[in-house]
C-alpha positions in Angstrom: 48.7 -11.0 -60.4 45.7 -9.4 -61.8 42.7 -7.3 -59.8 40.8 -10.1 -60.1 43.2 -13.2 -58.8 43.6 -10.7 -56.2 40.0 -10.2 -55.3 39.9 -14.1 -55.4 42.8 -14.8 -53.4 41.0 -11.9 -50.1 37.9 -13.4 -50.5 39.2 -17.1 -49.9 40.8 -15.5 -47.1 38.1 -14.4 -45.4 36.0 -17.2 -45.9 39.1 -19.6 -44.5 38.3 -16.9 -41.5 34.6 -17.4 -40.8 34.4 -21.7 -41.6 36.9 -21.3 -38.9 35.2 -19.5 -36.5 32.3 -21.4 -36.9 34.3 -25.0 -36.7 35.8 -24.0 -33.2 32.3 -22.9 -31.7 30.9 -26.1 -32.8 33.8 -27.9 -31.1 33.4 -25.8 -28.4 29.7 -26.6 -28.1 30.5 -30.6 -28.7 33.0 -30.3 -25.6 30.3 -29.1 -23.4 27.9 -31.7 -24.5 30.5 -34.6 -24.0 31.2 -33.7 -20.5 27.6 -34.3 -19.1 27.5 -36.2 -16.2 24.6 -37.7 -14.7 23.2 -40.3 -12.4 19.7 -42.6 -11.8 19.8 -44.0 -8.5 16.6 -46.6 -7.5 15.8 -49.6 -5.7 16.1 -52.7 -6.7 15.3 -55.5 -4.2 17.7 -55.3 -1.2 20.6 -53.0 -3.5 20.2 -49.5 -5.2 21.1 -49.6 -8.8 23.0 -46.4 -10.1 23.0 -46.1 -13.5 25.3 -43.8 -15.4 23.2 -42.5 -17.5 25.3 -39.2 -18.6 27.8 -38.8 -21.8 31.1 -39.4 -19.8 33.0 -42.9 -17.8 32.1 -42.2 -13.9 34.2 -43.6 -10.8 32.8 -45.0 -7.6 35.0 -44.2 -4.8 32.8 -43.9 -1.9 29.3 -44.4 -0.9 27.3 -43.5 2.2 24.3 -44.9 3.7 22.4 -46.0 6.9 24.8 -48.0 9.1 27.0 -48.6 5.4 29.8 -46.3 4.4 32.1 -48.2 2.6 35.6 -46.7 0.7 37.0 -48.7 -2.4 40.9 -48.7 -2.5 40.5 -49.2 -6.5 37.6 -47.1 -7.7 34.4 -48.6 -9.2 33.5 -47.6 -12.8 30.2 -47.2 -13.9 30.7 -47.1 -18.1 28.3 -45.0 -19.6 24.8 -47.1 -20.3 25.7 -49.4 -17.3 25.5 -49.6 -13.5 26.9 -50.7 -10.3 24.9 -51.3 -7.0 25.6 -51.0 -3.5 23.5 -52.5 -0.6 20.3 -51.3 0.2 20.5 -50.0 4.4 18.3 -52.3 7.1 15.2 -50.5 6.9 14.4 -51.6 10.6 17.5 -49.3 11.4 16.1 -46.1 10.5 14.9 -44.0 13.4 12.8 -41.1 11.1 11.2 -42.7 7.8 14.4 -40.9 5.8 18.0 -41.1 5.8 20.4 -39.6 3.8 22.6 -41.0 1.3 25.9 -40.1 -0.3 27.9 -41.6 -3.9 31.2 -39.7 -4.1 32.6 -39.9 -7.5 35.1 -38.8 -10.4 34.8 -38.5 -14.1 37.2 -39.6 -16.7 38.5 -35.9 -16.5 39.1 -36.6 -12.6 36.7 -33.5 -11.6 34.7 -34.5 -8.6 31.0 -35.1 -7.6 29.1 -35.8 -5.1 25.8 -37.5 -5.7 23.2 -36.9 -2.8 20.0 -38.6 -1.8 17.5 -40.0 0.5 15.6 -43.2 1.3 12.4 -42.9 2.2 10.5 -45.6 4.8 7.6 -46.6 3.2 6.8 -50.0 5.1 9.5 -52.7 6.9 10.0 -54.2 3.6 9.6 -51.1 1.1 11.4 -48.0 0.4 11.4 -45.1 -2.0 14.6 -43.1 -3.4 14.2 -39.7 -4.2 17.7 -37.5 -5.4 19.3 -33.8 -5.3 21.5 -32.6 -7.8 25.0 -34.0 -9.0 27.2 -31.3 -7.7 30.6 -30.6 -8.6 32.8 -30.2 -5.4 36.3 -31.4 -4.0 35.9 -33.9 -1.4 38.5 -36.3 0.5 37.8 -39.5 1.3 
């Protein structure tokens, strides 16, 4: 081999090094970006439509509202770009003009959320939905 073949072969070397450094931080940085998960809940006429509006599958196993708390035995899923609903509470049951309510799902990854909320009283007939953030945590149901 001469000087030069050899100065050829190091260099390749190194740059085989550095295109793969830089492949597995963009991988990295795609990873992160695929596991977004995130929720809309709002009213639609006597349901709440929850639409998965993240970058990964979400399950439904649980939800919790006024006078409704209902548990799946199969899990609901809520594909990404669609949505599930669950009954909107009697609004002539609230005592205060909010209540609290609670969507307890999984991912695809099975890592757990919990999705909380309220609905706000604006009339008999009329309500507002207004959201906290989707927090990681291990629940049971």
């Amino acid at each position: 081999m001469t000087k030069l073949e050899i100065l050829f072969a190091i260099i390749n070397i190194v740059a085989i090094v550095i295109i793969g450094i830089f492949q597995i931080k963009i991988n990295h940085k795609l990873t992160k970006l695929e596991g977004v998960v995130a929720i809309n809940a709002e009213p639609n006429g006597n349901k709440i439509t929850i639409r998965n509006v993240g970058k990964v599958n979400l399950y439904l196993h649980k939800f919790e509202t006024l006078g409704n708390n209902h548990s799946f035995k199969k899990p609901r899923l809520i594909a990404l770009n669609s949505w599930y609903w669950i009954p909107f509470p009697n609004l002539s049951a609230f005592t205060s003009n909010e209540s609290e309510f609670k969507l307890y799902l999984t991912d695809e990854f099975n890592k757990k959320y919990i999705f909380t909320g309220g609905i706000q009283k604006q009339d008999e007939e009329t309500a507002t939905i207004w959201s906290h953030k989707l927090e990681p945590i291990k629940w049971k149901i």
